[in-house]
Structures are given as C-alpha cells and as structure tokens.
C-alpha positions as CSV (number, residue, x, y, z in Angstrom):
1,X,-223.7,48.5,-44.2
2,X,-226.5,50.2,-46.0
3,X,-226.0,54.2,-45.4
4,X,-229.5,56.5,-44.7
5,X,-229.6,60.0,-45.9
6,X,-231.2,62.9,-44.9
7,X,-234.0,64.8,-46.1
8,X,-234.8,68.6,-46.3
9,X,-236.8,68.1,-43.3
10,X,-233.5,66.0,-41.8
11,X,-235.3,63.0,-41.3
12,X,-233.6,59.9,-42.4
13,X,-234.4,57.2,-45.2
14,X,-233.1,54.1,-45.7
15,X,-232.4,50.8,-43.3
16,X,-229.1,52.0,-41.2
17,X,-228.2,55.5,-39.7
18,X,-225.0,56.5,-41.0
19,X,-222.2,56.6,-38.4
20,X,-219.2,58.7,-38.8
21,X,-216.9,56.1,-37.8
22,X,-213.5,55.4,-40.1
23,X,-211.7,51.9,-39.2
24,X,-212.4,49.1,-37.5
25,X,-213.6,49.0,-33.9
26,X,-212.6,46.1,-31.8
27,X,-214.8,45.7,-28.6
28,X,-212.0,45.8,-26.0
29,X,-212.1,46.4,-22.6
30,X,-208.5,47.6,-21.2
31,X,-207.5,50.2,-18.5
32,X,-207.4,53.6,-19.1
33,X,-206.0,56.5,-17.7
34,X,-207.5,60.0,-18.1
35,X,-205.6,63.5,-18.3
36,X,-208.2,66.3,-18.6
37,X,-206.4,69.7,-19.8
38,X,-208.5,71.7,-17.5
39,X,-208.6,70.2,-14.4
40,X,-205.6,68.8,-12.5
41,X,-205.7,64.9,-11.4
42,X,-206.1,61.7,-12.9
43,X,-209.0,59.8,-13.7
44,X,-209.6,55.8,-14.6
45,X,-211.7,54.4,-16.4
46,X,-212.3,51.4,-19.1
47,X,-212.0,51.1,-22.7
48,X,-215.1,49.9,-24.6
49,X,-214.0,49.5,-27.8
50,X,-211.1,50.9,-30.0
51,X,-210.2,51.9,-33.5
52,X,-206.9,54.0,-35.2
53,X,-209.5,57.0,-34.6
54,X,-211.3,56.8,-31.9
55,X,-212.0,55.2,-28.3
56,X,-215.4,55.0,-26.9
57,X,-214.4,55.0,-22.2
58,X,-216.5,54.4,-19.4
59,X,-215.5,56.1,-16.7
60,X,-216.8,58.4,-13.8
61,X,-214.6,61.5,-15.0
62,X,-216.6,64.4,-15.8
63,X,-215.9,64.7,-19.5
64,X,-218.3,67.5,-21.5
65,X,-218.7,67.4,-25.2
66,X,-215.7,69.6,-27.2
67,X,-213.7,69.2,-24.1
68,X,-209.9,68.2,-25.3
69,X,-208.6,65.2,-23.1
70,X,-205.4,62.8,-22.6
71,X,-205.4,59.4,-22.2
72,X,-202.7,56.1,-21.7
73,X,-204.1,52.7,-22.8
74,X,-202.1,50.3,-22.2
75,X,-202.3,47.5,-24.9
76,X,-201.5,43.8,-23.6
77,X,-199.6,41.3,-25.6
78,X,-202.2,39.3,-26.8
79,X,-203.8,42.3,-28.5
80,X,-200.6,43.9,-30.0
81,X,-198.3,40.2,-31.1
82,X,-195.4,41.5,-28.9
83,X,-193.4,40.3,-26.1
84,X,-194.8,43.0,-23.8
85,X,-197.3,45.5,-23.0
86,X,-197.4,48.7,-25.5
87,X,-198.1,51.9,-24.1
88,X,-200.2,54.6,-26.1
89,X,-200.5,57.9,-25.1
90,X,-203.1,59.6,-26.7
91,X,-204.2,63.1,-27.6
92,X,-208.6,63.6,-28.1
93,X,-211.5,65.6,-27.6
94,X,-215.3,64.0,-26.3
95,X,-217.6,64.1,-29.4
96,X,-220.3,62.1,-27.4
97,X,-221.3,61.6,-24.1
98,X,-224.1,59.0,-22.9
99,X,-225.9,58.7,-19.5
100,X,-224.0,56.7,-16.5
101,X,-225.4,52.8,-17.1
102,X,-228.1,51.1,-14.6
103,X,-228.9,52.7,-11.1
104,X,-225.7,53.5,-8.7
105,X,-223.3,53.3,-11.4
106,X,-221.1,56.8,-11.8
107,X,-219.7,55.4,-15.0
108,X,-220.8,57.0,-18.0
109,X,-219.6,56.6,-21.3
110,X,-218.1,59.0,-23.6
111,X,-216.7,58.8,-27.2
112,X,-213.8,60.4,-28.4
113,X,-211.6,61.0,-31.5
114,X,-208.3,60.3,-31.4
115,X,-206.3,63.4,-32.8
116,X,-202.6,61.9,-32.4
117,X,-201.1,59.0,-30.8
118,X,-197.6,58.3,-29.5
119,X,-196.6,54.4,-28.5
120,X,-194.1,54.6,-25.7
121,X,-191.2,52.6,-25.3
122,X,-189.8,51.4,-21.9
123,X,-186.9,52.7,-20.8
C-alpha cells in the first residue's frame, strides 16, 4: 500500500492515506461484551474486524474518544484451531468514533487500541 504524506499546509499527496494500523485485520464479526471504567453496566455489541492491536465494535454503548474501556471477545474454534471457544479479555481506549449506520439504527461504531490482552482459561 502506497503511503501519502503530508505537506506544510497538511494536505496529503500521493494515491493512499496513510492509516496507523500495525497487523493484520481480519473482518470478523463475533460478540462482544463492553466494560466502561466510568459507568457501571454492561454493554454488547459486535466485532467488525480484529487485529493483535486493535478492534474496530459496533455497538449502541456510549463510547467518547480517549475514553479507556474493557471488553471479552470470545473467539470460536474455527477462528482460533482449538477444541473450544477462547476467551480474551481485553484492556483499550476509543481512538475513533463514527456515526450510528442507516436511519433507526443506535449502533455506532468505534475503534479502539488494544493496550493488553489476557486469554482466559476455563475453569
């Protein structure tokens, strides 16, 4: 992928905007649960796609920007090669937040970075 860079004026040349993404994404669309440090409750939502770094959710949780948030995806066999379901608790903070899609949907999407990760085993 071709990367643009920026001019004095912070316009952009070049064919591609550069993206500050690291890893792979893979478009997947699992469960999530979401923990909000300043508010009490539970929130769900669904995963649009996930990398080692990030997680980009749609959900109808009020996340703002810089906010720091906890999530649990859990990650089904056929994603992970194991025998079971793999859950992944997950430490973040919303570093983009888009508009709720299409008319009478709640959902909006946010993007987060993923700032540390635990995989839980079952008991």
């Amino acid at each position: 992928m071709a990367l643009a860079t920026a001019g004095k004026n912070g316009q952009s040349r070049g064919g591609h905007v550069s993206e500050a993404r690291t890893g792979k994404r893979f478009p997947l669309e699992l469960p999530i649960k979401i923990h909000q440090a300043d508010e009490s409750g539970e929130h769900s939502g669904i995963t649009g796609n996930l990398s080692a770094a990030g997680v980009y959710i749609k959900a109808d949780a009020a996340l703002e920007i810089g906010s720091a948030v906890e999530f649990e995806i859990v990650l089904p066999p056929e994603v992970t090669g194991a025998t079971e379901n793999v859950l992944v608790q997950c430490r973040g903070r919303v570093v983009r937040k888009d508009a709720p899609e299409g008319s009478g949907s709640d959902a909006q999407g946010v993007a987060c970075v993923i700032d540390s990760y635990d995989f839980v085993r079952k008991s």
